[in-house]
C-alpha positions in Angstrom: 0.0 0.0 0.0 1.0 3.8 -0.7 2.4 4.9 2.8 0.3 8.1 2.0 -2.6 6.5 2.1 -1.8 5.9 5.9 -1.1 9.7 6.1 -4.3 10.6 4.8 -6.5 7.8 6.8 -4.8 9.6 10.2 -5.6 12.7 9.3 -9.3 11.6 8.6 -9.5 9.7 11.8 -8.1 12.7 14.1 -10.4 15.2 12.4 -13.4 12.4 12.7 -12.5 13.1 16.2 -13.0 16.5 16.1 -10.0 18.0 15.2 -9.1 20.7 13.1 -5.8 19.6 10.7 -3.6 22.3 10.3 -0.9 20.5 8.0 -0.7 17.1 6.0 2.9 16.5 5.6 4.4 19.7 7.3 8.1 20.8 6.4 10.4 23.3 7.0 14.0 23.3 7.1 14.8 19.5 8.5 12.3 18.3 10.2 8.7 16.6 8.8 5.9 15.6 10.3 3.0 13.7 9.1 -0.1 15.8 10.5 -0.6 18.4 12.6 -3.8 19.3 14.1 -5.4 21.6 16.9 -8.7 20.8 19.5 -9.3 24.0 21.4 -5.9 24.8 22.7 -4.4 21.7 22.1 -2.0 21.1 19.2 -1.2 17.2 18.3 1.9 16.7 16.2 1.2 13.1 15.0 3.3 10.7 12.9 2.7 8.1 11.2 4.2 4.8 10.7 4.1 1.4 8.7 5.6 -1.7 9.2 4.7 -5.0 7.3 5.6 -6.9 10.6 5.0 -5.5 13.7 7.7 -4.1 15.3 7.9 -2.3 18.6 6.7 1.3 18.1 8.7 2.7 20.7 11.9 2.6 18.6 10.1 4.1 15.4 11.0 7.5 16.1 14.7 8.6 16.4 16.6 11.0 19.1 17.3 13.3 16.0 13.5 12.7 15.2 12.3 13.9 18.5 14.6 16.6 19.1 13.2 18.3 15.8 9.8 17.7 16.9 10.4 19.4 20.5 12.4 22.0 18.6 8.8 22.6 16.2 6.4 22.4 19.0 7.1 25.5 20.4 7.2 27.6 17.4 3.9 26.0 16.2 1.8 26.5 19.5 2.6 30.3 19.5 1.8 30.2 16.1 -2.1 28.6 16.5 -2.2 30.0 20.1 -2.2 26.7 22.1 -1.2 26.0 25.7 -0.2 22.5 25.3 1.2 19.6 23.0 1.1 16.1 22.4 2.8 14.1 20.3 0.8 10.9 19.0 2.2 7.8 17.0 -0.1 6.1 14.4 1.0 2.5 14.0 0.0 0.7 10.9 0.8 -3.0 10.5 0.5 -5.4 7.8 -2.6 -4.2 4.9 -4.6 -2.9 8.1 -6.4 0.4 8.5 -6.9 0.3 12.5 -3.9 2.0 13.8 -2.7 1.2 17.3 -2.7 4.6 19.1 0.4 5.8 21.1 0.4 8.9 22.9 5.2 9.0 23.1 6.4 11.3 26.1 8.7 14.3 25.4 
């Protein structure tokens, strides 16, 4: 399957939720992320992985990853005036469109 089908489904499912998606793919300078969306004063930075087997999502996103991502965070909350972050991992496995849901600490 096209990986940015998985993109696109995440973005569907957070905004079925209720969210408002700011960005699909987001990029500037060296760092990407998947989606990024907003509830209230909330902004969630999400990305969005695939693996044919599963794996163990906790190793799917990199130091240098997450150092962009905190470094992005800030910048993008004053930017959509929000008091908070999370970050969120969608894991795909296999041909499967039910991602597991992991909320990663920063």
């Amino acid at each position: 399957m096209d990986y940015l089908l998985y993109e696109q489904h995440a973005a569907a499912y957070i905004q079925n939720k209720g969210y408002e998606i700011l960005f699909e793919n987001y990029r500037r300078s060296r760092i990407q992320i998947d989606v990024v969306a907003r509830k209230e004063n909330i902004l969630v930075i999400i990305e969005v992985k695939y693996r044919k087997n599963e794996g163990l999502p906790c190793e799917l996103i990199s130091r240098g990853q997450m150092q962009r991502i905190l470094n992005e965070a800030g910048p993008l909350m004053a930017q959509y005036h929000c008091l908070e972050w999370q970050l969120l991992l969608f894991y795909y496995t296999g041909e499967s469109l039910v991602p597991q849901l992991f909320p990663i600490e920063c």
